[in-house]
N, C-alpha and C positions, 0 to 999 in steps of 0.2 A: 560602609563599603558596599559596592555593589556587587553580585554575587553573578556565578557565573551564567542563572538563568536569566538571571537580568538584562546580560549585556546579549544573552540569546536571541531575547524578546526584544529589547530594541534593535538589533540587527538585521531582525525581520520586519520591523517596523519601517528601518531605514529601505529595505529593498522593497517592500509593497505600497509605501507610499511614495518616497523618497525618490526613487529610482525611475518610477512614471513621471512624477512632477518635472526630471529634471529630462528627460527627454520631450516632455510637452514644452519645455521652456525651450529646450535647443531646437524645437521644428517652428516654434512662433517666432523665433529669433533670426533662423534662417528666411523665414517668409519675409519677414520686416525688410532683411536684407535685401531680397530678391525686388521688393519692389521700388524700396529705394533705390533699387539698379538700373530700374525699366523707368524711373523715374526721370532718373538722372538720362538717362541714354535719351528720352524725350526731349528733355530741356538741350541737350545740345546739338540734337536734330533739328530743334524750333529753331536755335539761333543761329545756325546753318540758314534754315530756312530764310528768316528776317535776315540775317545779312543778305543773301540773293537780291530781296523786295528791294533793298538800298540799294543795289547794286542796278536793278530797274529803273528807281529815280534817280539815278547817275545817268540814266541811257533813257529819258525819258523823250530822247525824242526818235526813239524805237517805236513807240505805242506799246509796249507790250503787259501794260498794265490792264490794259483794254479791252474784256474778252470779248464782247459783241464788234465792236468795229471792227469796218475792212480795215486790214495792214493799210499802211499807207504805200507807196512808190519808195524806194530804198534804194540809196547810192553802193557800191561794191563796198565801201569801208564800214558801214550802218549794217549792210548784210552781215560783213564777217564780225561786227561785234553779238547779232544779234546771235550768229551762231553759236560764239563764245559762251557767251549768257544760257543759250540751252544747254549747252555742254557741261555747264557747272550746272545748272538744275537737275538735268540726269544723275549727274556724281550725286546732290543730294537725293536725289529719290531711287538712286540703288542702294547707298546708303540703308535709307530708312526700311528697304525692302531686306534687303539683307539682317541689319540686327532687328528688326519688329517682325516682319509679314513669319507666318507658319500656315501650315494648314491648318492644323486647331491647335485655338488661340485661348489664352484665359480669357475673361472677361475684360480684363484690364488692360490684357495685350490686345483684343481686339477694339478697345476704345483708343488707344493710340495708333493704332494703325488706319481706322476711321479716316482718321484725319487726311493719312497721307494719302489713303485713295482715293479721298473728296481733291485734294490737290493734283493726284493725277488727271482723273476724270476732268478737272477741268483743262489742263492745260492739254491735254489730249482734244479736247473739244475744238484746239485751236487747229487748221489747215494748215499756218506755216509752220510747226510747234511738228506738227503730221510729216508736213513735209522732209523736215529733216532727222527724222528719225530714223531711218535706215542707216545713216551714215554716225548717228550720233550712238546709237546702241553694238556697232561693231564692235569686237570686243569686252562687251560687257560680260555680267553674270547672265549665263544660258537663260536660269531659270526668272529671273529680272526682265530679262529680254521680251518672252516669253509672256510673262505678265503685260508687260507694256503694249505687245504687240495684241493680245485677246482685248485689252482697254482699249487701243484704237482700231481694231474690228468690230467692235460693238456702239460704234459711235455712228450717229444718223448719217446716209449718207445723201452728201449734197446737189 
């Protein structure tokens, strides 16, 4: 039988060892989780993204795959699809701005966001993309806005 200083002694055993271990496991467990979040929220940002790209080769006779060439000459219907298409690209890159961008970022959160503002910068790079940005950011997130609009003031001008 175990006596009462025994079950003392392991009692304190359980709380000086025990007690650590099991709070270091629940703060690795929460991390794991968290990134498998940032993960996941990536992955269906991408496919957001990649549906768009389809949705470009759908409309592939927009150009708008094309960042160096001039636009071409566009009929009123070719216009409004192409404005459509921006319009859904916005919704994905407030999107991505909204659950990624912070001002300080993990590491990990700043390697997915990477991304999205190599996607910005380029599609900002474009003049007709430029062009209709004012009308396509009405309403948006202030602070998205905002972002968008410092991206296309820092763009060369033509």
């Amino acid at each position: 039988m175990l006596t009462l200083e025994t079950w003392e002694l392991l009692s304190y055993v359980v709380t000086v060892v025990g007690l650590p271990l099991a709070i270091a496991v629940f703060l690795w467990e929460q991390r794991r989780e968290r990134l498998a979040e940032e993960e996941e929220l990536h992955q269906r940002l991408s496919n957001a993204y990649t549906d768009f790209l389809k949705l470009l080769l759908d409309n592939a006779d927009l150009h708008l795959l094309r960042q160096k060439a001039e636009p071409p000459a566009l009929d009123e219907e070719q216009k409004e699809r192409r404005f459509v298409l921006f319009g859904i690209l916005i919704s994905i890159f407030e999107q991505a701005y909204v659950m990624v961008y912070e001002e300080r970022m993990s590491r990990q959160r700043q390697r997915l966001w990477q991304n999205w503002a190599d996607y910005i910068e380029e599609w900002c790079a474009r003049a007709d993309f430029r062009a209709a940005l004012p009308e396509l950011l009405r309403g948006e997130d202030v602070e998205f806005a905002e972002y968008m609009q410092r991206i296309v003031a820092a763009q060369p001008k033509a």
